[in-house]
C-alpha positions, 0 to 999 in steps of 0.5 A: 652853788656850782653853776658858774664852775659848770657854766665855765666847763660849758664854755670851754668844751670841758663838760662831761656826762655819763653814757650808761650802757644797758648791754654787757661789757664786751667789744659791742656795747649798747648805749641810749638802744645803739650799738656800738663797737667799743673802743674805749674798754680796758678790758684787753682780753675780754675776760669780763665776759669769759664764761668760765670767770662769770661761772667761777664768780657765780658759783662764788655766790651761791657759797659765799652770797655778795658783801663781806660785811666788814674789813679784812682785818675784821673777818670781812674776806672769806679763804678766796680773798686769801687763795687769790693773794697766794695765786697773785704772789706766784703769778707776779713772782713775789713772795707775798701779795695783799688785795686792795679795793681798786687801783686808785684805793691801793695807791692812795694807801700803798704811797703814803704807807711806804713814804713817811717824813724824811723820805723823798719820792720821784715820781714821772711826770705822767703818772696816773692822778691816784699816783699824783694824790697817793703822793700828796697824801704822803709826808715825803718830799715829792720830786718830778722827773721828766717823762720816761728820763732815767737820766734826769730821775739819776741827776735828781736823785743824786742831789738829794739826801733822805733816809729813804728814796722811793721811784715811783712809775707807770708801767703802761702810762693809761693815756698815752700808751707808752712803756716806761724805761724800767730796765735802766730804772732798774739798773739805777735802783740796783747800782745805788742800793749795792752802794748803800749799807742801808737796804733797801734805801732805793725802793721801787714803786711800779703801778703795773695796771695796764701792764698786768695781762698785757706785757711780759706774756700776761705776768706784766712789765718786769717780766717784759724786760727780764727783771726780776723781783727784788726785795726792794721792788714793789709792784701795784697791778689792778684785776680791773682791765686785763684780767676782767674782774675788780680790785687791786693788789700790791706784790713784794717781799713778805716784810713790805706786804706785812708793813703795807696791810698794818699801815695803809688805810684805804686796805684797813678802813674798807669792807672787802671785796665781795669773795665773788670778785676774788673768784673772777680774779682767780679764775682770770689768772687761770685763763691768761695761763692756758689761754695764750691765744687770747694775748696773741691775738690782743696784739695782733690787732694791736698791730692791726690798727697801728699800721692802718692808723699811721697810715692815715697819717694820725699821730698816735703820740708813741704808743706801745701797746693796745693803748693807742691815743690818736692826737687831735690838736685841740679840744674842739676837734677831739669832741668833733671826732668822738662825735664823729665816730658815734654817728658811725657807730663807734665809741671812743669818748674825747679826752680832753683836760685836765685828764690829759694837756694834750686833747686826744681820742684814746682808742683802747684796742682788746683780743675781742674785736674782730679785723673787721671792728678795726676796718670800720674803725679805721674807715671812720677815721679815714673819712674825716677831712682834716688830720691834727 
C-alpha cells in the first residue's frame, strides 16, 4: 500500500530507521554492541541515570507497583501525582500545575482547551509540530509570525479582532537552539492587557521544555529574563529532557489549571503516569536545587564546544543553549557527516526534512560529557574535508 511513499523516502535520502540502544541513557550509549559517545540526548543534566532519581523511582515501585490503571479523574494517580503538582507549582512560581503524559499530550490538549471559536492564536513560525497540531486541533483562527519577531507578532496582533487572543512560543526552539524574545513578548501581553477591560484578553502560552532545567537557574525562561508569572501566563514544560524522568505539565493561575484539567482531552481520556515517574520527577526538582553544579557544568561545556566548533568554521545557525545545530547545506551531506561521526564513535543522528527546512546535525550537548567527549567531537568534525 505504502511502498512508492517509502520508495520516494528512499530516493530523496529522507528514510528514517530506528537505532535501539541495549545500555542505559547517559553520555555513553551502546547501539548494535558499540559504543558510542552520545550527542543526541535531551537529557541536559544527565538526571536519567542519577541515583537518588532511580532509587527515589524504585522505591515508588515497591509502594505503588507500575500502571495507575485508570485516568486521573478516575482514581488512576496515586498522593505523588499530587505532591509533584504542588512541587511544580512552587518550583515554577505559579499557584497551580496539572501532570500531562508527555509534552506533545499536553500541547495537544492544553491549545485547543484554552482556544475555542472567536479566538485567534499567533503562533512562531518554529514551534514545535505538538504546537503546530495543538493549533490545528483547535477551533481558533491561527496567525504566523516570523520567527522570534516581536514587531511583526504586535502588527498582527493589531489587526485583529477576537474576544481572545492567545501567543503561543517555544521557549528553547528544539532545532535550532535559540531562545525566544520573551521580555518584549511579555512587554507587549502586559501593555495590551492593562489597555483592555476584559482580563485576560492576551494569554501567553509558552511550551518551556527545553527551557525547563536549562535557563533561569533550572526554574526556566521566565526566570531567565526576570519575568514573573502572571495570571495570564501559561506555561508547558516536560519532565522528559532536563529533569530526567516522563511526563509533562502545565503551570498558572488556579482558574486556568481547573479549566485546562476539566477541558482538555489528552489529560481526561489517559491513564496516568505510572506514580513511579512522578517520584523520578519529584526526586529530579529536588536535584536541580541542591546540586547547581550539575547546571554550571551543562554550560560550561556548552560553551566548550561552541567556541571549538566555530572555530572550525561550522555555522551553528544561532544557537544559545546546549542545543547546538551544526548547518550542513544539504540533506546528503547532513547523512554523510552523521555517518561520519558514527565511524568514529560519535552519535548524532542527521536532521533532515520535514523536521527541519534547513538539514543539520543537532548536536545536543549535557552536564555528563566530559572536556574529553567535546575534543573528540570536535576532533570528528575537524577531519572533514568540506565545511557548509
Amino acid at each position: 500500500m505504502f511502498s512508492e511513499s517509502i520508495k520516494f523516502l528512499k530516493e530523496n535520502s529522507l528514510f528514517r530507521a530506528i537505532n535501539d540502544r541495549s545500555s542505559p541513557q547517559g553520555a555513553r550509549i551502546i547501539i548494535g554492541g558499540r559504543e558510542y559517545l552520545n550527542f543526541s540526548s535531551n537529557d541536559y543534566l544527565g538526571l536519567a541515570g542519577h541515583p537518588y532519581v532511580m532509587e527515589s523511582a524504585q522505591k515508588a515501585i515497591e509502594r505503588f507497583g507500575f500502571s495507575s490503571g485508570a485516568s486521573r479523574l478516575l482514581c488512576g494517580g496515586s498522593v505523588l501525582h499530587k505532591e509533584l503538582e504542588e512541587k511544580t507549582a512552587e518550583f515554577k512560581g505559579t499557584e497551580s500545575a496539572l501532570i500531562f503524559n508527555s509534552g506533545y499530550s499536553a500541547n495537544t490538549g492544553i491549545i485547543p482547551a484554552i482556544a475555542d471559536e472567536g479566538n485567534v492564536i499567533f503562533s512562531d513560525e518554529l514551534n514545535h509540530a505538538s504546537i503546530v497540531d495543538g493549533c490545528r486541533l483547535s477551533r481558533a483562527k491561527k496567525i504566523i509570525y516570523r520567527h522570534k519577531d516581536a514587531r511583526h507578532l504586535s502588527e498582527l496582533i493589531d489587526k485583529e479582532t477576537a474576544k481572545r487572543k492567545i501567543i503561543i512560543t517555544d521557549s528553547v526552539f528544539s532545532m535550532d537552539g535559540d531562545i525566544a524574545p520573551l521580555k518584549d513578548i511579555h512587554e507587549l501581553c502586559s501593555s495590551l492587557n492593562s489597555k483592555l477591560l476584559t482580563p485576560n484578553f492576551i494569554l501567553l502560552y509558552i511550551d518551556d521544555a527545553h527551557g525547563t532545567g536549562v535557563l533561569g537557574n533550572g526554574k526556566g525562561a521566565l526566570a531567565h529574563f526576570g519575568i514573573k508569572p502572571e495570571s495570564w501566563i501559561i506555561q508547558m514544560g516536560t519532565f522528559s529532557k532536563a529533569l530526567g524522568s516522563f511526563g509533562a505539565f502545565a503551570a498558572g493561575s488556579k482558574d486556568s489549571i481547573e479549566w485546562i484539567l476539566n477541558t482538555a482531552r489528552s489529560f481526561i481520556f489517559s491513564t496516568a503516569l505510572p506514580s513511579c515517574a512522578a517520584a523520578a520527577s519529584i526526586a529530579a526538582l529536588e536535584v536541580i536545587e541542591r546540586e547547581p553544579e550539575l547546571l554550571n557544568k551543562l554550560w560550561s561545556n556548552r560553551e566548550q564546544a561552541v567556541h571549538e566548533i566555530t572555530k572550525l568554521g561550522y555555522d551553528i545557525m544561532g544557537s544559545e543553549t546546549p542545543i547546538i545545530p551544526v548547518r550542513t547545506g544539504t540533506v546528503e551531506r547532513a547523512l554523510q557527516i552523521s555517518q561520519h561521526l558514527m565511524e568514529n564513535g560519535i552519535f548524532a543522528p542527521a536532521i533532515r526534512p520535514p523536521t527541519v527546512k534547513k538539514p543539520r546535525i543537532r548536536v545536543a550537548v549535557t552536564s555528563a560529557h566530559t572536556a574529553e567527549d567535546i575534543e573528540k567531537l570536535v576532533k570528528a568534525l575537524g577531519s572533514i574535508t568540506v565545511k557548509q
